[in-house]
N, C-alpha and C positions, 0 to 999 in steps of 0.2 A: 199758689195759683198765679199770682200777679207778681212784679218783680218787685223789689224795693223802690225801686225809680217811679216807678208808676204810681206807687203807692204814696211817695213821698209826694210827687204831682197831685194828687188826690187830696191826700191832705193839706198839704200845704200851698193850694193855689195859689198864686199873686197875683194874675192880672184878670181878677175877676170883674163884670161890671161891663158896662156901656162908657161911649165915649160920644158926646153931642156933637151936635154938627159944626163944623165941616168934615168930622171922622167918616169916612169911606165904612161903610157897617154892609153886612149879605146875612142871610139867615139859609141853612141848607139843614132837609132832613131825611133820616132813612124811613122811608114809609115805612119797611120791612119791622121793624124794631120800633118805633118811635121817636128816636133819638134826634134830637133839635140843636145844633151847632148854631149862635151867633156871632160873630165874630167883629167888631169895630178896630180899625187903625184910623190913624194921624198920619199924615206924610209931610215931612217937612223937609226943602231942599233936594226932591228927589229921593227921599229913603222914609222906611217906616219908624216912627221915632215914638210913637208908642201904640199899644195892643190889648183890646180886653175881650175877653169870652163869656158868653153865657151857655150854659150846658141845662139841657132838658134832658140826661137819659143814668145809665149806670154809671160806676165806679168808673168804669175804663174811657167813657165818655169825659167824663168830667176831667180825668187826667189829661185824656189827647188835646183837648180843648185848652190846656193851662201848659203843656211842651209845645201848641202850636203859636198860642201868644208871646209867648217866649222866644221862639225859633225865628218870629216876624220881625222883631225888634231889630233894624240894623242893617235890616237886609234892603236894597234898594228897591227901587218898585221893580226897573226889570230884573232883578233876581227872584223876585216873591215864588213866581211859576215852578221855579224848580223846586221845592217845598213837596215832595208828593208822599205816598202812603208810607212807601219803605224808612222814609226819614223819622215821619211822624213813629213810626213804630220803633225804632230806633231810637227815639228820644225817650220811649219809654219803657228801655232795656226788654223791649222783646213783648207781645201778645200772644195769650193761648186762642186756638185756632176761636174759638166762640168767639172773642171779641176784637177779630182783626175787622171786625166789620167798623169799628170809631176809627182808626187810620184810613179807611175809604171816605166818611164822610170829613173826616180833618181833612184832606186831597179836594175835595169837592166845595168846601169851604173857600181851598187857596185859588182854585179854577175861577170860584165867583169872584172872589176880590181880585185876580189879575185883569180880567176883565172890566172892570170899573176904575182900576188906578192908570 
């Protein structure tokens, strides 16, 4: 059902967690499902220098949230924006149609934080 990527995201998160302030943090959810994306960066020198997620919902949630912390790492603030569903879903080799809905709110995540940095 899920790919190995995704699954390895799942298990193997790494940037799980909060990040205190002055970390840029948004919170975005899909009423539809429940599902609760947190997402905190650091920007340091104009780029995002680190990234952590907290997930409130399924497997696939919890993945997109740990390829989208990852994906933010490095990236400058004005590159953050281009980050949207197709990438997120692409980081993690692919969603079956039920759960392309956490690449919308991973995209919706990256909308709030461009907006803020």
């Amino acid at each position: 059902m899920y790919s190995e990527l995704l699954l390895r995201h799942f298990r193997n998160s790494r940037r799980v967690g909060s990040l205190a302030p002055p970390a840029v943090t948004v919170r975005v959810e899909n009423p539809i499902c429940g599902d609760i994306l947190t997402i905190s960066v650091v920007v340091d020198h104009g780029a995002v220098s680190d990234a952590r997620f907290q997930v409130r919902g399924c497997t696939a949630s919890i993945a997109a949230g740990s390829a989208l912390a990852d994906m933010l790492v490095g990236r400058s603030c004005r590159d953050v924006h281009s980050i949207g569903a197709d990438a997120v879903e692409n980081a993690l080799g692919g969603l079956p149609n039920e759960s392309k809905h956490v690449a919308r709110l991973a995209a919706d995540a990256v909308k709030a934080l461009a907006r803020q940095l």
